[in-house]
VEXDRENMAR-537535 format. One record per residue (C-alpha): x, y, z; residue in three letters. Coordinates in steps of 0.02 Angstrom, whole numbers, plus 50000, padded with zeros to 5 digits. Layout:
BEGIN
XYZala ...
***
This chain:
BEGIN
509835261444329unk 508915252744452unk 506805246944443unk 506025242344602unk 504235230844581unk 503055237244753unk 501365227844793unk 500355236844910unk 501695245644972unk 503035232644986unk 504465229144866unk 504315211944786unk 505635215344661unk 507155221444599unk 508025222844426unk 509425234344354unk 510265240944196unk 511925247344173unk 512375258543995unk 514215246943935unk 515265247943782unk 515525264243762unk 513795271243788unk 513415257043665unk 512465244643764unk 511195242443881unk 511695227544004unk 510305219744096unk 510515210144235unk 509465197344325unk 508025200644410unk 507535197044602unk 505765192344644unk 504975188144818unk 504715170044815unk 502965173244846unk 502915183744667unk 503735169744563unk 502725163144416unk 501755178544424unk 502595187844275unk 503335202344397unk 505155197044302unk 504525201044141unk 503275216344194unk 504995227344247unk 506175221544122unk 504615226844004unk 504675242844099unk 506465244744103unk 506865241343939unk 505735255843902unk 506255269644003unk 508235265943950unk 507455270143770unk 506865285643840unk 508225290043931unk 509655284343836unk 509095285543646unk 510865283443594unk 510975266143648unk 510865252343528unk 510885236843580unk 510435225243717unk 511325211543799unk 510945199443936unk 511275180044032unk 509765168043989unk 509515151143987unk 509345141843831unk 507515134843876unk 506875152643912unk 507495155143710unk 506395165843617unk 507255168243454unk 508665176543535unk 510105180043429unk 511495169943517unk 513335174443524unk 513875159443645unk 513655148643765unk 514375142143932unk 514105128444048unk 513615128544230unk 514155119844367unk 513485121244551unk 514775116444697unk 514525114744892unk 516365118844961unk 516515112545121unk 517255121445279unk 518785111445274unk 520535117945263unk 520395122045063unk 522395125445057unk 522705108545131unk 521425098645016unk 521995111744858unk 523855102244873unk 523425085744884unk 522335087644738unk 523845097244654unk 525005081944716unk 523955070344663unk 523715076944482unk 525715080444479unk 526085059644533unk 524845055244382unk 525895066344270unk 524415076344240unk 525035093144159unk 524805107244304unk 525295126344260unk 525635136944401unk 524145150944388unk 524925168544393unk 523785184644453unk 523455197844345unk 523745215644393unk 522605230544293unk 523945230844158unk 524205213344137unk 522045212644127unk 522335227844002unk 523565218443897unk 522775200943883unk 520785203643884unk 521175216643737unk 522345205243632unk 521415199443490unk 521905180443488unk 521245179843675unk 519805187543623unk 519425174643455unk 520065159243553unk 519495162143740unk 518145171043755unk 516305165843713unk 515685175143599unk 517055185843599unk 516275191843770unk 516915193143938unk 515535188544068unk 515635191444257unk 514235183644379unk 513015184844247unk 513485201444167unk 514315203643976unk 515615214043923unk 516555217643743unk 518345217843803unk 518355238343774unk 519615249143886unk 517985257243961unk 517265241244006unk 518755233044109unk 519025252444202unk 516925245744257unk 517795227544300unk 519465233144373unk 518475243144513unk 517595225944547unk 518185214944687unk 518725203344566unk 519905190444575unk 520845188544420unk 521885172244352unk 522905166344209unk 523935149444182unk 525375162644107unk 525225179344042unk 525985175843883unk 524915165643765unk 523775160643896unk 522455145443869unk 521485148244018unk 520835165744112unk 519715166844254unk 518555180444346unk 518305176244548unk 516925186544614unk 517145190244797unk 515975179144889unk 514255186344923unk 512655182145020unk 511095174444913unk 509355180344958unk 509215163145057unk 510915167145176unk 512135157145084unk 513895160045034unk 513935160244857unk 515705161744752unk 515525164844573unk 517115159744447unk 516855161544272unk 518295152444150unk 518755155743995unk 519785143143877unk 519595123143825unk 521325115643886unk 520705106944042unk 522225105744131unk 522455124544110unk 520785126344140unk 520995115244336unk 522565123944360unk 521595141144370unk 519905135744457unk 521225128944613unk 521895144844611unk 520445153444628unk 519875140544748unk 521465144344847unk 521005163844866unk 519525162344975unk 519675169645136unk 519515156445275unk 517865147045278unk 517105147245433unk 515495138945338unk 515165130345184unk 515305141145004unk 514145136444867unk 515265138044698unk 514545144144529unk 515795138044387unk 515465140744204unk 516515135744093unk 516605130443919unk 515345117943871unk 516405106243798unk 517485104643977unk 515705100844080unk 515895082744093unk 517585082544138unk 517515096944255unk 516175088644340unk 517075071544376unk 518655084344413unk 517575092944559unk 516475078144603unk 517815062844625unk 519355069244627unk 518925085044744unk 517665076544840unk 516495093044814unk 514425089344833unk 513345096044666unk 512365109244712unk 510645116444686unk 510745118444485unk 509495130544411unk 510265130844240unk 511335118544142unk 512025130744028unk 511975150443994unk 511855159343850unk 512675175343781unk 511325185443691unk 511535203243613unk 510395211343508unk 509405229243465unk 508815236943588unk 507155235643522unk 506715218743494unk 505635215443618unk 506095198243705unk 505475198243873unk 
***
């Protein structure tokens, strides 16, 4: 379900829902304003408005669940929390840069794991197993570019038909899993590629963000990276990206993201 916001005519904003877990849930993602309508309360007007017409529409659904930032908290009730981290990837030659980083970590006697791909029934498998669920995912929850999913059967049939890129250190007992969105263009023009990690063993956790580093496409300009990952990695995933990959930070709009799930009619926004 999508709500467009018009002013005299012209469309100044865009928000959307989408019914999850099992007819369950009513996901909303993040809204788009004109940067001429920020600050103007057009974000909260149509999630207001949307809100209410999934109630209509949908009175079976029972819950809500959406990204927010923690500062934006208004007594939200919080199943996790992640931490961004905003990357300018250079239009180098990744692969090259990707093994001397890899050399360099292996000459330190850093621990490096090999990242393996996951096929639909390896996804199946792992994202349903219940200690991946209690130990890896926040909350319990899988999120993709700002979206939140219970690891249902229904809900990774949504993902699966996603251009998703999806990584594991190993498939058996793994400690870190990743989601690569297929790079997309921001409202501004910019290449944007969104990986969100799951798992706190850092090297695990490097292992699988080079991976995913190493299955972009050829960069003919520079990529702006969105990486979330547990909170308790930020620091060191920051040093990881800044020093040792010679990344630049880039434009950070949140420090952190929170999980939040609730009825569908508390009224939050």
């Amino acid at each position: 379900m999508v709500f467009l916001a018009k002013l005299h005519g012209q469309v100044i904003g865009v928000c959307s829902s989408h019914i999850v877990d099992d007819g369950q849930t009513a996901l909303l993602e993040c809204a788009k304003v004109a940067a001429s309508e920020r600050g103007k309360g057009a974000a909260r007007l149509m999630y207001k408005n949307l809100i209410e017409l999934v109630r209509a529409r949908y009175p079976e659904v029972k819950k809500q669940s959406f990204i927010s930032d923690p500062k934006l908290d208004r007594g939200f009730c919080v199943l996790g929390k992640q931490s961004l981290i905003s990357l300018r990837v250079p239009s180098i030659n990744v692969p090259t840069l990707i093994s001397e980083v890899i050399s360099n970590m292996k000459k330190r006697g850093d621990e490096y794991y090999e990242p393996i791909p996951l096929q639909p029934d390896d996804v199946q498998s792992i994202f349903l197993n219940r200690t991946v669920i209690d130990t890896l995912l926040p909350g319990g929850r899988i999120i993709q570019r700002g979206s939140v999913f219970k690891p249902l059967e229904s809900n990774l049939d949504i993902l699966l038909k996603r251009d998703i890129v999806w990584r594991a250190n190993r498939k058996g007992n793994p400690r870190a899993l990743s989601l690569g969105t297929a790079p997309y263009r921001d409202p501004m023009g910019n290449r944007v590629f969104v990986i969100n990690m799951f798992g706190e063993d850092l090297s695990a956790v490097k292992s699988v963000f080079l991976s995913q580093l190493q299955s972009l496409p050829p960069l003919q300009e520079n990529v702006i990276c969105l990486l979330s990952v547990n909170s308790s990695l930020s620091p060191q995933m920051w040093e990881f990206c800044i020093n040792e990959m010679g990344h630049e930070k880039g434009k950070q709009y949140w420090n952190d993201e929170i999980i939040v799930e609730d009825d569908i009619s508390q009224n939050y926004i």
